[in-house]
C-alpha positions in Angstrom: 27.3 1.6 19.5 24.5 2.7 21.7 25.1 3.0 25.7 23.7 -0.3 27.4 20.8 -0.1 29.6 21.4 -0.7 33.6 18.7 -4.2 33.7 19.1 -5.8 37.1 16.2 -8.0 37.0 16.3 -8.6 33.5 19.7 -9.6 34.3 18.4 -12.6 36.5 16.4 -14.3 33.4 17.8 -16.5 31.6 14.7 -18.7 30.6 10.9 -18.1 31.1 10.6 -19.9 33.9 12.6 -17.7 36.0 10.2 -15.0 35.6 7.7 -16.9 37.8 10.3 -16.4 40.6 9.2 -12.5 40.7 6.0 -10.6 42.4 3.6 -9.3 40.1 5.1 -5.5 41.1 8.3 -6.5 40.1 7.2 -8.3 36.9 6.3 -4.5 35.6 9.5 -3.5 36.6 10.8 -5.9 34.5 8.9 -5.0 31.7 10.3 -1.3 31.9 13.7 -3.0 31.6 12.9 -5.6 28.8 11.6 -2.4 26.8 15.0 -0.7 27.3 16.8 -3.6 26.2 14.5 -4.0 23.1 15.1 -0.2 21.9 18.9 -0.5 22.7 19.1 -3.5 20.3 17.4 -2.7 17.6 19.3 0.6 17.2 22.0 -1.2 16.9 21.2 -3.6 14.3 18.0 -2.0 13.1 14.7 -4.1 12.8 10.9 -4.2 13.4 11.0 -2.1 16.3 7.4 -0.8 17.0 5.6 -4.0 17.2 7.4 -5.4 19.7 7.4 -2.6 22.1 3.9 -2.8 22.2 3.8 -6.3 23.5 6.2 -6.1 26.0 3.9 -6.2 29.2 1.9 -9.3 27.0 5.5 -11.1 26.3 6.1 -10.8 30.5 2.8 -11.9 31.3 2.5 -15.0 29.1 5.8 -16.1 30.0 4.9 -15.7 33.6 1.5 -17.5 33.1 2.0 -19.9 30.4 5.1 -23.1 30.7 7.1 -22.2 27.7 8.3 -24.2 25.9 5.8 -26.7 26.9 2.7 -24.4 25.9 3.4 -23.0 22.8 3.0 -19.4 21.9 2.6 -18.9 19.0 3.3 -14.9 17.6 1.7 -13.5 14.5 3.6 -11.8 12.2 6.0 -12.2 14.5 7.5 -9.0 14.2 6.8 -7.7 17.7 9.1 -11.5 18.9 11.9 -9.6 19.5 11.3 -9.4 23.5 10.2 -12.8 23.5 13.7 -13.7 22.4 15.1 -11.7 24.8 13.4 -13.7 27.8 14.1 -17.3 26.1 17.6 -17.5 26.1 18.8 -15.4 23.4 19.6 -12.5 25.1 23.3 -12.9 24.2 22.9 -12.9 20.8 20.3 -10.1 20.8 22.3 -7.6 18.6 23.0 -10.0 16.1 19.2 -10.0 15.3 18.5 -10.4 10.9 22.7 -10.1 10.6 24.2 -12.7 8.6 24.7 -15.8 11.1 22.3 -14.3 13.7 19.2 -14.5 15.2 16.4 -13.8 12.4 14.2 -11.1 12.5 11.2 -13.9 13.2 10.2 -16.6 15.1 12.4 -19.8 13.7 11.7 -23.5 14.8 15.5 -23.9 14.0 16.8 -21.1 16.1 15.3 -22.3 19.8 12.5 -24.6 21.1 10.1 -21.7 22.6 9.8 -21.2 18.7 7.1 -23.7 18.1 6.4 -22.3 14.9 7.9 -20.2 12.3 6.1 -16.5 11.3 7.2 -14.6 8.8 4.4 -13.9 7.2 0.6 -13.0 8.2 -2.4 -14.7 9.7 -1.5 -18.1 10.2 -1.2 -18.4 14.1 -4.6 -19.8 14.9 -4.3 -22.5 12.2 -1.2 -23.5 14.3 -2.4 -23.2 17.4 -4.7 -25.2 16.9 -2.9 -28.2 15.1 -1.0 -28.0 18.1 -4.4 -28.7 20.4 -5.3 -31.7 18.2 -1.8 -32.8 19.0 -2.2 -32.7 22.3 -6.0 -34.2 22.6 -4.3 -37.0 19.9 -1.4 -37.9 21.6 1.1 -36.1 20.2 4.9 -35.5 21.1 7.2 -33.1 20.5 10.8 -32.9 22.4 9.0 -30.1 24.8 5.8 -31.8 25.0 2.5 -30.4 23.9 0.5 -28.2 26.9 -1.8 -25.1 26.0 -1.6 -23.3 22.4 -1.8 -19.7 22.2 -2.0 -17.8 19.6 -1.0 -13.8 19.7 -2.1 -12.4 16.5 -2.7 -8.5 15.4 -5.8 -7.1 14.4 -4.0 -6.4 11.0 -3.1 -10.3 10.7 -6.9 -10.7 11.7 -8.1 -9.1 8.8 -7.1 -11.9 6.9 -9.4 -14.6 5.7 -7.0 -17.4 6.9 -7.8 -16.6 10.8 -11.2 -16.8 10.1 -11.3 -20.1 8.3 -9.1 -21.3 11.5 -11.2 -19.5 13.9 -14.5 -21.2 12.3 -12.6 -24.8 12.2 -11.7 -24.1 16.2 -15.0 -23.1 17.0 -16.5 -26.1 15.3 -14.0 -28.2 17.2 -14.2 -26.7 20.5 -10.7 -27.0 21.5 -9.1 -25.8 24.5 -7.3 -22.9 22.1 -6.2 -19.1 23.3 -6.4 -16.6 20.8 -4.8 -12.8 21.9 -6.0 -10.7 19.4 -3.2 -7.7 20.1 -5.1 -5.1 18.5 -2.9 -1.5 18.2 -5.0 -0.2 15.5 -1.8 -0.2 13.4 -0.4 -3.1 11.5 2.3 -1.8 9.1 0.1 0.7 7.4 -2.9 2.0 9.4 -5.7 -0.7 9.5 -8.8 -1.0 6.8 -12.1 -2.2 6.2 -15.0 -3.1 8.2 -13.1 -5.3 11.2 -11.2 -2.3 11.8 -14.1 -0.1 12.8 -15.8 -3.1 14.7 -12.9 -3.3 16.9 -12.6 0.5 17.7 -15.9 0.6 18.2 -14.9 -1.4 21.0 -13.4 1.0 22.8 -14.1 4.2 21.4 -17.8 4.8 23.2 -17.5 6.6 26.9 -17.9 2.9 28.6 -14.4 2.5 27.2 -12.8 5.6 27.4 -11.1 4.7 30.2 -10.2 1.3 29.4 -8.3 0.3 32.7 -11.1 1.2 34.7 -13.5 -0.9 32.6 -11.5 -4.0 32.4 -11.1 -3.9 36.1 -14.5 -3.9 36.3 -14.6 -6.6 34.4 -11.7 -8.7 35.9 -13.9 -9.4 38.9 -16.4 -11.0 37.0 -14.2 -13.1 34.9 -13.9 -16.7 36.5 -17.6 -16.7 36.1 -18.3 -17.3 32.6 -16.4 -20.7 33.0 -19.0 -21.7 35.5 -22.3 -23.9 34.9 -25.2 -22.1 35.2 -23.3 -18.9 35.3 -25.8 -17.3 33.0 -26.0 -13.7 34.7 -22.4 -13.5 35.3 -21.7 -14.1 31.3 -24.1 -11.9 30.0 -23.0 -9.3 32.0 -19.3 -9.6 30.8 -20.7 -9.8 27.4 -22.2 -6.4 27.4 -19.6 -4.9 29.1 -17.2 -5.9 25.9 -19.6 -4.3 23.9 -18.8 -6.3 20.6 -18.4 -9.5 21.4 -20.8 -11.7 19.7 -19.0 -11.5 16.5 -16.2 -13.8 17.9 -19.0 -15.8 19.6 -20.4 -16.7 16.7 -17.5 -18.5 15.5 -17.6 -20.7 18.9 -15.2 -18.5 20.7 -15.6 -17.0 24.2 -14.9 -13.6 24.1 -13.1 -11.9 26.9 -12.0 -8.1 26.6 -11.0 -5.5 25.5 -8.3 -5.4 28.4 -5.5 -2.3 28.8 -2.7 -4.8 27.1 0.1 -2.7 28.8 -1.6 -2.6 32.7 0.3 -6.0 34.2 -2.8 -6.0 36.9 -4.8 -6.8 33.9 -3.2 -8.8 32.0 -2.2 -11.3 34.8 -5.4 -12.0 36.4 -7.2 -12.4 33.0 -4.8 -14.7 31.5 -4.3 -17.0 35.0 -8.0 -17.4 35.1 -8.0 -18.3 31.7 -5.5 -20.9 31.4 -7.2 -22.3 34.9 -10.6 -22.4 33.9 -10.5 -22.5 29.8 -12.5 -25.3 28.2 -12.9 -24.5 25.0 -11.8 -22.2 22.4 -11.2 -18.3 23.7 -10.3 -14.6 22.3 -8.4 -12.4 24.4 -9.2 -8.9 23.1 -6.3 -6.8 24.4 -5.6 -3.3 23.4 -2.0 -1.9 22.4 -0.2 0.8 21.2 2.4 0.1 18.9 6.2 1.8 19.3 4.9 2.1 22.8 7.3 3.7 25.3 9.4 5.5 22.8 8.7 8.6 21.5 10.0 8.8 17.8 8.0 5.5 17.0 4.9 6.9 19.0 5.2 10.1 16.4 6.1 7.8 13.2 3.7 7.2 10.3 4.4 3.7 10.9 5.1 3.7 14.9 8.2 2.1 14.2 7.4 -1.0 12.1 10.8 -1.0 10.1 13.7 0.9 11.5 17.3 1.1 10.1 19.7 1.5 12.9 19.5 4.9 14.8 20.3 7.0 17.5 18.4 6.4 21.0 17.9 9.8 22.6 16.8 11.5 18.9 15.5 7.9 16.9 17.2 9.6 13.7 17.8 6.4 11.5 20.9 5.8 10.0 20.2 5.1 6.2 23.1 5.5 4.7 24.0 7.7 1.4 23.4 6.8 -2.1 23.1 8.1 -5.3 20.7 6.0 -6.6 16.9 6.2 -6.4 15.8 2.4 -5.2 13.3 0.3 -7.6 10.3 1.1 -5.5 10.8 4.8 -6.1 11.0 4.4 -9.6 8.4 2.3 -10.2 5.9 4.6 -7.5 7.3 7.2 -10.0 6.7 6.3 -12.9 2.7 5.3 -11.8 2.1 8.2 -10.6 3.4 10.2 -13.9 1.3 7.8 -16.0 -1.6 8.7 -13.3 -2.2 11.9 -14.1 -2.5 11.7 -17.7 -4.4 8.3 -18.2 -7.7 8.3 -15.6 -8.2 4.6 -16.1 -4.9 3.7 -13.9 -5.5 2.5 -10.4 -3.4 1.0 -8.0 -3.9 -2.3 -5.6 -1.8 -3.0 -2.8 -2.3 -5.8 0.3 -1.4 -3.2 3.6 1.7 -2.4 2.0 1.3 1.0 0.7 4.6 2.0 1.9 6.7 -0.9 1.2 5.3 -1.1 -2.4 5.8 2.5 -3.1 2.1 3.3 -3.7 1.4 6.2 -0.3 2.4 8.9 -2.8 -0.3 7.0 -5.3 -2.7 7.3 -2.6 -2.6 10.6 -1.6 -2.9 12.0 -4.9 -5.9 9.3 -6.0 -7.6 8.7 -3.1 -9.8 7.0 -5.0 -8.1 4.9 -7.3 -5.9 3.3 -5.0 -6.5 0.3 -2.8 -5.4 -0.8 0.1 -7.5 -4.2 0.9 -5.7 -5.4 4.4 -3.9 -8.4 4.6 -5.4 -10.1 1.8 -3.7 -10.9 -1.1 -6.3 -13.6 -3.0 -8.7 -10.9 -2.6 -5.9 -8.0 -4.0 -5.7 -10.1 -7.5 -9.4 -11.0 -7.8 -10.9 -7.7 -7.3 -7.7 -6.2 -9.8 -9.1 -8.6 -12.1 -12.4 -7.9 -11.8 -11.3 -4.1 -12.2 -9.4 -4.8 -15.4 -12.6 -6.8 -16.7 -14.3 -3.0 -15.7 -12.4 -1.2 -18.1 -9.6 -0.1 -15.6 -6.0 -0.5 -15.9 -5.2 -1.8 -12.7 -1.3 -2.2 -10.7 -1.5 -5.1 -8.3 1.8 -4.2 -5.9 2.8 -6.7 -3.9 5.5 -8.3 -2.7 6.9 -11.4 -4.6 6.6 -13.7 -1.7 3.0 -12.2 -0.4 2.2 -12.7 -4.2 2.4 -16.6 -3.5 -0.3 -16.4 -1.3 -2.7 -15.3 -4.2 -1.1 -17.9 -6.7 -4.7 -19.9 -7.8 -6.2 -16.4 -8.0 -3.4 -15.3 -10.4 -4.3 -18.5 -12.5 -8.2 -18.8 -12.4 -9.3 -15.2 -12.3 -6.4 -13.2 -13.9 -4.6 -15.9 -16.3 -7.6 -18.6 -17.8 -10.0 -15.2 -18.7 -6.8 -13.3 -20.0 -7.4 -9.9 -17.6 -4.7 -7.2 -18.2 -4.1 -6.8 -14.5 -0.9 -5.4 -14.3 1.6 -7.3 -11.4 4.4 -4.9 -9.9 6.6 -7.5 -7.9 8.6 -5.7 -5.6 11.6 -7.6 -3.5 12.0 -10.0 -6.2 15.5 -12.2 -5.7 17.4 -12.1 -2.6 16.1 -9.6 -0.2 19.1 -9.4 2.3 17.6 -9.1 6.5 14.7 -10.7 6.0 16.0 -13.8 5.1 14.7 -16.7 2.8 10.7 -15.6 4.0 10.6 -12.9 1.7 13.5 -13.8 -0.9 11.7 -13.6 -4.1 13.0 -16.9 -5.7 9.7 -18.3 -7.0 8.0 -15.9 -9.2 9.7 -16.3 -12.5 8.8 -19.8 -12.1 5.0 -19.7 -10.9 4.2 -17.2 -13.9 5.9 -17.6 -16.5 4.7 -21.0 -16.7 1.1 -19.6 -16.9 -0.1 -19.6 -20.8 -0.6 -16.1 -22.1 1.4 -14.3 -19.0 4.2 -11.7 -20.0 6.6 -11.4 -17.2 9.6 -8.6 -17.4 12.6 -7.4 -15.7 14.3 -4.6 -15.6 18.2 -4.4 -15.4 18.1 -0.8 -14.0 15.8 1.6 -12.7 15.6 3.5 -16.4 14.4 0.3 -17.6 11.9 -0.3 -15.1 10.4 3.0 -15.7 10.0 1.6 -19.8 8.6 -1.3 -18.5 6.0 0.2 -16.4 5.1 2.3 -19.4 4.5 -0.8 -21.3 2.7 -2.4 -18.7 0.4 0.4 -18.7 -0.2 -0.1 -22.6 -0.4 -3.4 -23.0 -4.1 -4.9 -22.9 -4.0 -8.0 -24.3 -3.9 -10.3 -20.5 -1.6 -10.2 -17.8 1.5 -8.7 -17.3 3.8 -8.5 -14.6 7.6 -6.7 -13.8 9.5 -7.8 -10.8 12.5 -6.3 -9.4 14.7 -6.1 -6.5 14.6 -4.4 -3.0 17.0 -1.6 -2.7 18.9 1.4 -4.7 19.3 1.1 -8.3 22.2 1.1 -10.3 22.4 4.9 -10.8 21.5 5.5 -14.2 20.5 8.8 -15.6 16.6 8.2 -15.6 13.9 9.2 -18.9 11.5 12.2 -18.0 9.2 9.2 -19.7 9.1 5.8 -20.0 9.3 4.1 -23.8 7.3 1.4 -25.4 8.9 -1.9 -25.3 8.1 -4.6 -27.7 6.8 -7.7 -25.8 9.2 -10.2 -26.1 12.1 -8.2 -27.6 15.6 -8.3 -26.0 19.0 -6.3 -26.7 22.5 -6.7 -27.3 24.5 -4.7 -24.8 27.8 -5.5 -26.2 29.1 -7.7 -28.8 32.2 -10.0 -28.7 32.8 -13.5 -29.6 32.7 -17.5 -28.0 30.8 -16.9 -25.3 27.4 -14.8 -25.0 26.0 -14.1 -21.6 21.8 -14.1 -21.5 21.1 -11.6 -18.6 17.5 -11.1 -17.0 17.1 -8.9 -14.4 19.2 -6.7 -12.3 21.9 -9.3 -12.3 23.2 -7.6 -15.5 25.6 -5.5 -13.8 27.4 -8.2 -12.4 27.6 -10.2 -15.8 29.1 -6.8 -17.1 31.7 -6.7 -14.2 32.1 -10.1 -15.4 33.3 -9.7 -19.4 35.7 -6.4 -17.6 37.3 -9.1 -15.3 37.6 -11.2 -18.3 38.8 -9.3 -21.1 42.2 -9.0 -20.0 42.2 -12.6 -19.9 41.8 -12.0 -23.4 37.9 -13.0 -23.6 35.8 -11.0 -25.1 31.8 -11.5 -24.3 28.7 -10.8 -25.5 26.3 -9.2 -23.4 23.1 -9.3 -23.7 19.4 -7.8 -21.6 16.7 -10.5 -22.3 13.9 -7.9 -20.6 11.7 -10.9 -21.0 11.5 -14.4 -19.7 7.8 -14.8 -21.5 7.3 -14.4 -24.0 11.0 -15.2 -25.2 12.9 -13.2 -27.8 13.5 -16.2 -30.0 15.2 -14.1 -32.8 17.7 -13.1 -30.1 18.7 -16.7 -28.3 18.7 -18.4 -32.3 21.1 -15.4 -32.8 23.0 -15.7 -29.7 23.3 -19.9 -29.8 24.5 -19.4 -34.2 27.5 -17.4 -33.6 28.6 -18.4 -29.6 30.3 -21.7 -28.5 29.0 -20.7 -25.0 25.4 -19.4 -23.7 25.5 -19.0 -20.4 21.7 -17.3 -18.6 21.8 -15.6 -15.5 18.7 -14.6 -13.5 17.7 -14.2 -10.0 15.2 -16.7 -9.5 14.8 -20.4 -9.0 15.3 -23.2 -10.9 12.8 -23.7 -13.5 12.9 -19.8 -14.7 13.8 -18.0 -17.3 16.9 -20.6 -18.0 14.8 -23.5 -17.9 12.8 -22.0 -20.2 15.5 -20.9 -23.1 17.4 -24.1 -22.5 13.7 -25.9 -23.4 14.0 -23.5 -26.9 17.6 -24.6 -27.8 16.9 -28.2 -27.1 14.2 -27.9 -29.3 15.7 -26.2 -32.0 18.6 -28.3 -31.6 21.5 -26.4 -31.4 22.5 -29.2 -28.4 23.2 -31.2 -30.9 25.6 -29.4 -32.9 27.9 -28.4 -30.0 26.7 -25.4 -28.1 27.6 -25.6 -24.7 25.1 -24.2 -22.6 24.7 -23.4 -18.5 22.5 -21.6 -16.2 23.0 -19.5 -13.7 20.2 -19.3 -11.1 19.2 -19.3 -7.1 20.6 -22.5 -5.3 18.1 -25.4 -4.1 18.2 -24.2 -0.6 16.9 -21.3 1.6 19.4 -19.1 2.0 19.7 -17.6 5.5 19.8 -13.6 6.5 22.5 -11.4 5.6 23.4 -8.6 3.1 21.8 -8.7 -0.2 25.7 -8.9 -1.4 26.4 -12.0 1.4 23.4 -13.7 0.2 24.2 -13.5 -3.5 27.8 -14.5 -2.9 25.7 -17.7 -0.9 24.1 -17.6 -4.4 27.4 -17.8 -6.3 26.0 -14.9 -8.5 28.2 -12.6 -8.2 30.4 -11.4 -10.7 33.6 -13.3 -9.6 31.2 -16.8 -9.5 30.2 -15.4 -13.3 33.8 -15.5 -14.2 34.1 -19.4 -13.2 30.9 -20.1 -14.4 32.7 -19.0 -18.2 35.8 -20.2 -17.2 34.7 -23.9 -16.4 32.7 -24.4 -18.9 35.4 -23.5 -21.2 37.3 -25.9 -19.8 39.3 -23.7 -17.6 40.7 -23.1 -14.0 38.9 -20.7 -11.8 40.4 -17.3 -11.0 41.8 -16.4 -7.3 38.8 -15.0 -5.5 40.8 -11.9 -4.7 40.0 -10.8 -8.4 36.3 -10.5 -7.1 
């Protein structure tokens, strides 16, 4: 356990309101102290530490400014929520942030009412801030009430096309709306494409070298531009931000860029906005993520995801294993099949890290990818690259992936492109709770005429199934798998060529046969151990893929077993779904087979340990057991067996 920080005036707040009792000197004292507190809890429990510490004097000043929970503040991703939590209430329960019955690592509507919104994933805040304006010019009522909307959203979130198309509706609507844009030049991965080098162009000329003397230049000028007839006044603010009109021409009043850690800038600009504001306006402030401590400052990725770890040396405590995780494997195994085939490139949505592909990156600069936070774009322009002639790797996350869902069907599915999908965090994803559990994508694909959709049971397999990925031409393919270590399987030098559609036994026995897919397979084979003193003895078997499905196999499987019993972690309407369809049809139903499915439960499952969650799940191998046991008419076993 880390040593507590001395917070005396932190100490005195226990809602947002009682930070209006305090001068603005002693505000900044208080954001030394919040900043403390922030990097003494997340060493605890581990977390998104480097976003937040970058908005700590924004979270103090909007609090002080702003009537929380009547105005809602909205944060986006709201990774850097953590010292917002700390000054609404849930101080308290501060080190039980993404633990299993604690606060989550995001904003949550559920968890307190200065949540207004839930954020868990990117670029949504200005669509909700500014539902929450019409709500308020149309009369609508919340248990807080409904007073000023504000949106805090990083330049990384901007670069998706979502703010925009909310930023264009606002403009054309010309609500009262506040839009921070926190701009650290460092979303998860460092920032690309053309908004990237507008906004440092901001600030990286010699007017704006010294960016707290030029906002205080511009602080005296700012309750003009909310005045009639004010024309000099605005222009002049104008070209002191330089860049500007870009915003403006979306119907937004552009104020900045501002020092977003100087307190005597941050105040006076957001009182005079929330006094004078009309219509819709951008606050451009400037940050640096992981500020205030030193080992985020000097990380790759200041910070964004840290395990727990020691305060005065930020080593992160990562724990020992074995076992090399799936996203090694699979970054691997690409890069392997890289450097002898020229045609492979790599696609990822700013998350070169997270998807394994910064190795990829560094090797081909210039077949890898990274297109910002913008996933519809990710699997059109892989498409278009596998219409090229290229064999393109779209990596992304199986939640993000949703967010590209009609491009996977119109541009990737209907014309039959071989883009290659590499779902990473597929299943239950343990911290981040049911935002990025990957429950869906079984379900969304392989429903998709003319998709093949894989997974591996190990790491060794995923590396075959890469390889066949990489050779397969004939339309889309994808292979998802988990977060986290693998088994610890001895792993191929290279990957082998699977046949699409093909299965394996793992084990024969007799009665009951047990349809694995996925990484599940090592709790069904806990399972037939537990049972086989018992004196059942169970087939095993890998179905590698949920489309196409090996028909020969579940024919097999349904002739000589009383029982089938599919296991998969995924939603309902998966891979069981899909072979219960095949046995209906062939009727083996009808001539006695029992058969079950084993799949996520109907509900979103709440943070915890991947192992927690899945016992949630009942999908572990005890719940296995029972599932064999009931449907052969039997009495569960004693959890302790587990």
């Amino acid at each position: 356990m880390s040593q507590r920080p001395d917070t005396p005036m932190l100490d005195q707040v226990q809602i947002p309101a009682d930070l209006k009792r305090f001068t603005d000197q002693e505000l900044k004292f208080l954001a030394d102290e919040l900043r403390k507190e922030t990097i003494s809890a997340v060493s605890e429990t581990g977390g998104h530490l480097g976003a937040g510490l970058g908005v700590i004097e924004l979270s103090v000043a909007l609090h002080n400014v702003f009537d929380a929970p009547k105005d809602k503040i909205i944060w986006d991703v709201s990774h850097q929520a953590y010292p917002h939590k700390i000054l609404t209430g849930r101080r308290d329960r501060i080190r039980t942030l993404r633990q299993k019955n604690g606060l989550s690592g995001f904003t949550k509507r559920s968890e307190s009412e200065y949540d207004p919104f839930g954020a868990a994933h990117s670029s949504t805040s200005i669509s909700a801030a500014l539902g929450f304006a019409v709500a308020h010019d149309l009369g609508g009522n919340c248990i807080s009430g409904l007073g000023d909307a504000i949106a805090v959203i990083g330049d990384g979130a901007m670069s998706a096309g979502m703010a925009y198309e909310a930023m264009n509706h606002a403009g054309h609507l010309g609500k009262r709306l506040i839009v921070i844009l926190n701009d650290n030049e460092m979303s998860i991965a460092p920032p690309v494409g053309a908004l990237s080098s507008y906004l440092s162009q901001l600030y990286a000329g010699a007017p704006f070298q010294d960016l707290k003397a030029a906002a205080k230049g511009a602080i005296s000028f700012l309750p003009e531009p909310f005045r009639d007839g004010a024309k000099r006044a605005k222009d002049l603010l104008k070209g002191m931000a330089v860049g500007g009109t870009m915003f403006e021409a979306l119907g937004f009043s552009y104020i900045g860029p501002i020092d977003g850690h100087d307190l005597d800038q941050l105040l006076p600009v957001l009182r005079t906005v929330k006094e004078r504001a009309s219509g819709p306006i951008l606050i451009h402030a400037v940050t640096k993520k992981g500020r205030g401590f030193a080992p985020a400052e000097n990380a790759d990725d200041k910070g964004h995801a840290t395990a727990q770890f020691d305060l005065v040396t930020g080593k992160q405590d990562k724990g020992k294993s074995n076992a090399i995780s799936y996203t090694s494997a699979f970054s691997n195994a690409l890069l392997d099949l890289a450097s002898k085939d020229n045609k492979i490139c790599a696609i990822t949505a700013a998350m070169p890290d997270g998807t394994g592909l910064k190795l990829f990156s560094e090797r081909y600069p210039s077949r890898c990818f990274d297109v910002g936070i913008a996933e519809q774009h990710a699997v059109t322009f892989s498409a278009a690259l596998a219409a090229g002639g290229m064999k393109p790797f779209c990596a992304i996350y199986s939640t993000f992936l949703q967010r590209g869902y009609d491009q996977v069907v119109h541009d990737v599915a209907i014309q039959r492109l071989p883009v290659r999908f590499a779902i990473d965090r597929a299943g239950l994803v343990g911290a981040d709770g049911a935002t990025h559990a990957g429950s869906f994508d079984i379900s969304f694909l392989a429903n998709l005429p003319g998709f093949v959709v894989m997974a591996p049971s190990d790491e060794a397999e995923l590396i075959h199934m890469v390889q066949t990925a990489a050779e397969y031409s004939e339309g889309p393919i994808a292979l998802r798998y988990p977060r986290g270590e693998g088994v610890g399987v001895e792993l191929p030098k290279a990957g082998d060529l699977l046949e699409i559609g093909k299965g394996r036994v793992i084990n024969n026995g007799n009665k009951v046969a047990i349809l694995s897919f996925g990484t599940r397979l090592k709790e069904v084979l806990k399972a037939s151990e537990l049972l086989r003193p018992m004196g059942f003895d169970i087939t095993v078997a890998d179905a590698r893929f949920a489309k196409p499905l090996d028909h020969d196999l579940i024919q097999l499987l349904c002739s000589e077993h009383e029982v089938i019993i599919t296991v998969e972690e995924g939603a309902v309407g998966g891979f069981g779904s899909h072979v219960a369809q095949h046995i209906a049809e062939k009727g083996f139903l009808d001539r006695g087979l029992k058969f079950r499915s084993m799949f996520l439960p109907d509900v979103f499952i709440d943070q915890a340990s991947q192992s927690d969650m899945y016992n949630v799940a009942e999908m572990n191998s005890e719940h296995i057991v029972n599932k064999v046991l009931a449907t052969l008419g039997i009495s569960k076993i004693n959890s302790k067996l587990a």
